[in-house]
N, C-alpha and C positions, 0 to 999 in steps of 0.2 A: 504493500500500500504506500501512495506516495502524499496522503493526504496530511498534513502537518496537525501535531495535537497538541494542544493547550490544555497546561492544569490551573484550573481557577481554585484559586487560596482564598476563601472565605471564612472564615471558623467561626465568624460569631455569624456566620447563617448555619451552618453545616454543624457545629458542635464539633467538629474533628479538628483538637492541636496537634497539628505536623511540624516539624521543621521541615519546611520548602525547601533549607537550603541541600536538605539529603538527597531531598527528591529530584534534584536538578542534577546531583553528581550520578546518582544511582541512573537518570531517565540519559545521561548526557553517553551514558555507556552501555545501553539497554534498547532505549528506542530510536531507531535511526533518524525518524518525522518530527521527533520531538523540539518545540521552536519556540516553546518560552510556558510565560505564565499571565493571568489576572492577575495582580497580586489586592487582596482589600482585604487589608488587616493593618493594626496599627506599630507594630513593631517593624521599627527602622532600623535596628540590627539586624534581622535574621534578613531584610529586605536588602540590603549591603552584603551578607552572607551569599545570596541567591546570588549576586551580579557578580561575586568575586569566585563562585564556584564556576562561573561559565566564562573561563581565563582566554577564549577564543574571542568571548563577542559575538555569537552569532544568533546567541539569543534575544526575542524580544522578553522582556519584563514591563507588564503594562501596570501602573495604580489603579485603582477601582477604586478611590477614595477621591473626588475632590479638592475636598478640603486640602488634601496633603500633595498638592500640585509640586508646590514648593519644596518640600524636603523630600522630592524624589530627583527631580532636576542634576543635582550633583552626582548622579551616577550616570548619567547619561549626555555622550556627544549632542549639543546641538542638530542635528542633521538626523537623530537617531530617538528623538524622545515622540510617545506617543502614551496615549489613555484608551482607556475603554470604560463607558458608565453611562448612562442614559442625561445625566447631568451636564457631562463633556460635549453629548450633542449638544443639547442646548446652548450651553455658555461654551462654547466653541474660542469664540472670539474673544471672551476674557483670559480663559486659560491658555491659548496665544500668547495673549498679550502678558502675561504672568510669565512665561518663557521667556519668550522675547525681553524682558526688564531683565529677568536674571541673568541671559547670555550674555547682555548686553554691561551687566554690573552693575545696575542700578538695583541694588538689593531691596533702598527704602521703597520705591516702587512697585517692585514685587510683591513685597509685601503686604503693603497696602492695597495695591491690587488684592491677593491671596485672601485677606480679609474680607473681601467682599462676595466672595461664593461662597 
């Protein structure tokens, strides 16, 4: 099968605590389609953990959170950052623009931006 598969990390829907970060080593040597994650959970370590288990880059790691546009940014290239959430549709353009401040270095910006979704 060539169809790429994504594991969605939710635990405060699912009830199931994993460390994602295992799951990316064990999937990175397991499943050959395997191409990232949802991540929507609030720990930014094991979230840091996931991106440094995949030492190629070739996986996507998406936020599912919003809110936490911001303090996902710093693991990911410019050219390479995306979301997935039904809210990111919507406010598209803000969390853009929340990027875009951060790449850009204008932190207070961002933040201030970030504060408003």
């Amino acid at each position: 099968p060539a169809t790429p598969f994504f594991y969605y990390h939710f635990p405060l829907a699912t009830g199931v605590a994993t460390k994602p970060s295992q799951l990316v080593r064990a999937a990175l040597a397991r499943i050959p389609t395997f191409a990232g994650m949802k991540y929507s959970d609030a720990d930014m370590w094991e979230y840091g953990e996931c991106c440094d288990a995949d030492a190629a880059g070739r996986l996507a790691f998406l936020p599912g959170f919003e809110a936490q546009t911001l303090a996902h940014l710093p693991y990911h290239p410019q050219d390479a950052y995306g979301a997935i959430s039904l809210s990111f549709s919507v406010l598209a353009p803000l969390h853009r623009d929340v990027a875009d401040a951060f790449y850009g270095q204008r932190g207070a910006e961002a933040h201030a931006l970030q504060a408003t979704s």
